[in-house]
N, C-alpha and C positions, 0 to 999 in steps of 0.2 A: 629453474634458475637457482643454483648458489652462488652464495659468497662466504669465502674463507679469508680471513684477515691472521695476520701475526706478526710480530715486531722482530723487528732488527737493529742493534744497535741502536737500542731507543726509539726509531722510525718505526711506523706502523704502512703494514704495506696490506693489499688484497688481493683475493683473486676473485673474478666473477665469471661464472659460467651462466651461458644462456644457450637453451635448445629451440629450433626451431619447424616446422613442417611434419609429417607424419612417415610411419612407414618409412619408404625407402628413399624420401626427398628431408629425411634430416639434417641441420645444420645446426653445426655448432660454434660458438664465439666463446674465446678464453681471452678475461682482459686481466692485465698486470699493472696494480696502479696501486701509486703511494691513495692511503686510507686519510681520510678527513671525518672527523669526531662532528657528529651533528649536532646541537644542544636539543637535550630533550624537551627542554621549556618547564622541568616540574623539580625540583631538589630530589624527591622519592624514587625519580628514574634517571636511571642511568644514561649519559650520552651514551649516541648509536655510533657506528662506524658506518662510513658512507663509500663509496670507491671516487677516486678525486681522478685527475685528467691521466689517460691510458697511455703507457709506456711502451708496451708491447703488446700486441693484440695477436690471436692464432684463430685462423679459419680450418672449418673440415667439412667441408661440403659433402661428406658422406660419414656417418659417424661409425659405421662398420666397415666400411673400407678403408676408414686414418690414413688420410693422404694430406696433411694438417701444411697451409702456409702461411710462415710470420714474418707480419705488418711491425716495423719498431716504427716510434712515434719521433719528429723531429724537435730536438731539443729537452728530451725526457731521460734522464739515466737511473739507473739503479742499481746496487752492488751487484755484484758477480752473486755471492750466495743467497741473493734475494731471486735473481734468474734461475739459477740450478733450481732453487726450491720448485719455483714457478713450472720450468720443465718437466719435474718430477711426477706434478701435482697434475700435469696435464696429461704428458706419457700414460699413467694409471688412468686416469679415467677412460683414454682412450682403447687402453688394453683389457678394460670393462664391458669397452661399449662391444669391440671386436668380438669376447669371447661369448 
């Protein structure tokens, strides 16, 4: 599992990746969702970034064969260059996984 966060026009947005199953039954989930600041409870530490309700979601039922289908979420929007990014960020990992 990662997550990668980074802001946009002041909004803080994430990506989460999750892998699932072994070998040749891997699954993979990319979710795209504005970021929510967790309080840490201590002044010394820093608030976390959390991932808040999923905008767009990408399935790939096979991580070396990237045959990737996306779920948008009803009533969730996000800029254009917050998507490209997302795109990008997913394209490469999957041209990772392939090679």
């Amino acid at each position: 599992m990662s997550l990668t966060t980074w802001s946009h026009e002041g909004d803080l947005y994430c990506s989460l990746f999750t892998e699932t199953g072994v070998d040749g039954n891997r699954i993979g989930h990319f979710e795209l969702s504005e970021a929510r600041l967790v309080p840490s409870g201590t002044p010394s530490v820093p608030d976390s970034p959390a991932p808040g309700p999923t905008a767009v979601t990408v399935v790939v039922q096979d991580l070396r064969e990237a045959l990737p289908t996306a779920f948008f979420s009803d009533g969730h929007t996000v800029p254009f260059a917050v998507l490209q990014r997302f795109v990008a960020m997913v394209a490469a990992r999957l041209e990772g996984a392939a090679g």
